[in-house]
N, C-alpha and C positions, 0 to 999 in steps of 0.2 A: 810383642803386642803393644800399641801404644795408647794408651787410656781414651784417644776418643771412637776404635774401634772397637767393635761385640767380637765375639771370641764366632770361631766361625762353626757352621752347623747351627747357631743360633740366631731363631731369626723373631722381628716383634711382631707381635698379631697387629695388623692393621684394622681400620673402621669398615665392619660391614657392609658394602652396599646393601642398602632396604629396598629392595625392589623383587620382586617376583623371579623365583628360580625358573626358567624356563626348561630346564631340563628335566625333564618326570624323576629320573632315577638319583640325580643328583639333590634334587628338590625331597624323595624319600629319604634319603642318606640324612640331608641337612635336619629334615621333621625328625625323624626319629634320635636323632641326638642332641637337638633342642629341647624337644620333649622328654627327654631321661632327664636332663641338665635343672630343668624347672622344677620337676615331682620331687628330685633329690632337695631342691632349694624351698620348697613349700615343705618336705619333711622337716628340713632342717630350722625352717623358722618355727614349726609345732613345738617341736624337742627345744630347742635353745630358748626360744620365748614364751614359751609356754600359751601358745596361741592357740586360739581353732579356725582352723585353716580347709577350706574345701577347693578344691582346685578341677574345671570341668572342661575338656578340651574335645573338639570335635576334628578329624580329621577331613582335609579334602574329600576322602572316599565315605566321610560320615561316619564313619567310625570312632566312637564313644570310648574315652580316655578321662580316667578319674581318681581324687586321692580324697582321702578325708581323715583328720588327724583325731576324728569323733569315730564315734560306731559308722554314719551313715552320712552321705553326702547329703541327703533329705534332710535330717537333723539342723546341717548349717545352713541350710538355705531356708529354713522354716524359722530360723534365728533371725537371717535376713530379712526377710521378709514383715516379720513382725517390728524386727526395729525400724524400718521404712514406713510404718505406718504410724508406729509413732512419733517419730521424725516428723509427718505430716499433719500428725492430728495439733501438735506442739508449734507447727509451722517454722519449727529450726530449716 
């Protein structure tokens, strides 16, 4: 094997085209493994960083996808919310 080739069976992930899956099933396949990939990485920044983290995802079919590192996804978004208003009353 000569140092500027990969050993073979290995291959490098290339840059995603960003553009619309056109394929329904393919497009489910990709959503649902995107979306494991993210809940796992919003848990993980709760735990390691000690954050509170609310994560709300709707699917194509509308279908309501949720994590929250609190009791209640309400909770952070009533977090949110209040800090946006004084955000604004402060004019930062």
């Amino acid at each position: 094997m000569t140092p500027e080739r990969e050993p073979l069976g290995r291959k490098k992930r290339g840059r995603v085209k960003l553009a619309r899956i056109e394929d329904k099933t393919s497009r489910q396949v990709r959503f649902s493994k995107r979306k494991s990939g993210l809940f796992k990485k919003a848990f993980e920044l709760a735990v390691l960083c000690d954050a509170e983290v609310a994560l709300v995802v709707f699917s194509s079919a509308g279908r309501l996808f949720q994590f929250s590192s609190s009791s209640r996804v309400e909770k952070t978004i009533r977090r949110y919310q209040q800090f946006m208003c004084t955000k604004d009353e402060t004019g930062t």
